[in-house]
N, C-alpha and C positions, 0 to 999 in steps of 0.2 A: 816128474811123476805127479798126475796129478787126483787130488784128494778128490773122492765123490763128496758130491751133496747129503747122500743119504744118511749118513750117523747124525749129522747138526739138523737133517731134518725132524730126524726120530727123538734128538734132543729136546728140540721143542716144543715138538708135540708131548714128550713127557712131561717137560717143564710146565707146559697148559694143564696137562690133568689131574695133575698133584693135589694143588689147590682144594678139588673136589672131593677129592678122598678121604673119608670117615669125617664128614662136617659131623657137627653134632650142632649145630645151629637149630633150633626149636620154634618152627613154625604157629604164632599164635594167630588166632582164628576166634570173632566172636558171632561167626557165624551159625547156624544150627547143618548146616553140611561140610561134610569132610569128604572132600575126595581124594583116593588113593591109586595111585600106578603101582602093577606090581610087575618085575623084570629076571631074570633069573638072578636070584638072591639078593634081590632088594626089594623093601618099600620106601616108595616116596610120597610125600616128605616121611620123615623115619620120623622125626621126635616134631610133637603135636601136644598145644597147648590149647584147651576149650574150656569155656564155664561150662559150670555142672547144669542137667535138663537133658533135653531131647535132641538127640543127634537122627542125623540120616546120612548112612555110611554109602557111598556110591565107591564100589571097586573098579578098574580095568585092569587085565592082564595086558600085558604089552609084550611079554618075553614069550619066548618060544617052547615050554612047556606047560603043564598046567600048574595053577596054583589056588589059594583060599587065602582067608583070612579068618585069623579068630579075636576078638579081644578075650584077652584072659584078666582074671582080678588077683590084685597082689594080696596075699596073706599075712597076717603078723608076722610071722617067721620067714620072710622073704622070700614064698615061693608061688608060683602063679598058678591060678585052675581057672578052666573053661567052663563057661555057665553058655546052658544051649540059645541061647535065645539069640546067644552073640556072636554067631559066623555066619559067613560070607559064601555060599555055596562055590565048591570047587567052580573055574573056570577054563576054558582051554583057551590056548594062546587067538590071542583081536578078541574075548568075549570083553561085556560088562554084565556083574553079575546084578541079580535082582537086588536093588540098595536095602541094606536093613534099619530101620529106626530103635533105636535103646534108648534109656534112661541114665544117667551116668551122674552118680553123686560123686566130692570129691573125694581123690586119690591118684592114684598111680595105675595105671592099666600095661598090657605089653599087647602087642600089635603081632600075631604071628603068624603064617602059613604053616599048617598042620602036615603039610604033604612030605614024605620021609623025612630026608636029615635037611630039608630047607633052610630052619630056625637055625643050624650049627652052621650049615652056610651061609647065615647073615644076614636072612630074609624076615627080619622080625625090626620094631619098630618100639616107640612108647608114645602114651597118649596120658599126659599132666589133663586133672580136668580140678581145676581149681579158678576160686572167683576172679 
């Protein structure tokens, strides 16, 4: 009797993707642009490290529904709100949206697609802006 190929294929191909799954690796940058991929239920890079000043946010959707982006600001009491100034106009799947420039003193920011339950599927990110 003999064994397929296919389980030790699927093996390894699992084996490869592991790895990738929930980095939390923190992409720093002292660039003043940040560009972001957004996919269904993900941003990339998700955790994002910049000095504080002038950013210019360039999005692409890549995945096959639509999506946005907000930077939301952390609050004392550890919960985030959206100031207008800071999204990313909805896009549909292949757009880039018009890039937005902000000001960004330091803290803590959260990275997230406003479109229904996106954020609880995972589509959210963080942005460290510190010296």
């Amino acid at each position: 009797m003999s064994r397929s190929p296919l389980p030790l294929a699927a093996l390894a191909a699992l084996a490869l993707a592991l790895p990738g799954c929930g980095e939390s690796d923190v992409l720093r940058t002292e660039r003043p642009i940040v560009r972001l991929t957004l996919d269904e239920y993900r941003i990339v890079p998700q955790n994002i490290s910049i000095p504080p000043g002038r950013i210019k946010l360039v999005v692409r959707n890549a995945g096959r529904l639509t999506h946005n982006v907000v930077i939301q600001d952390e609050r004392s009491n550890g919960t985030f709100v959206e100031l207008p100034d800071r999204r990313v106009a909805t896009m549909q799947p292949g757009q880039t949206a018009m890039p937005i420039k902000v000001d960004l003193t330091p803290g803590t920011y959260r990275l997230v697609c406003t479109i229904a339950n996106h954020d609880d599927l995972g589509q959210f990110g963080t942005l460290e802006v510190k010296r």
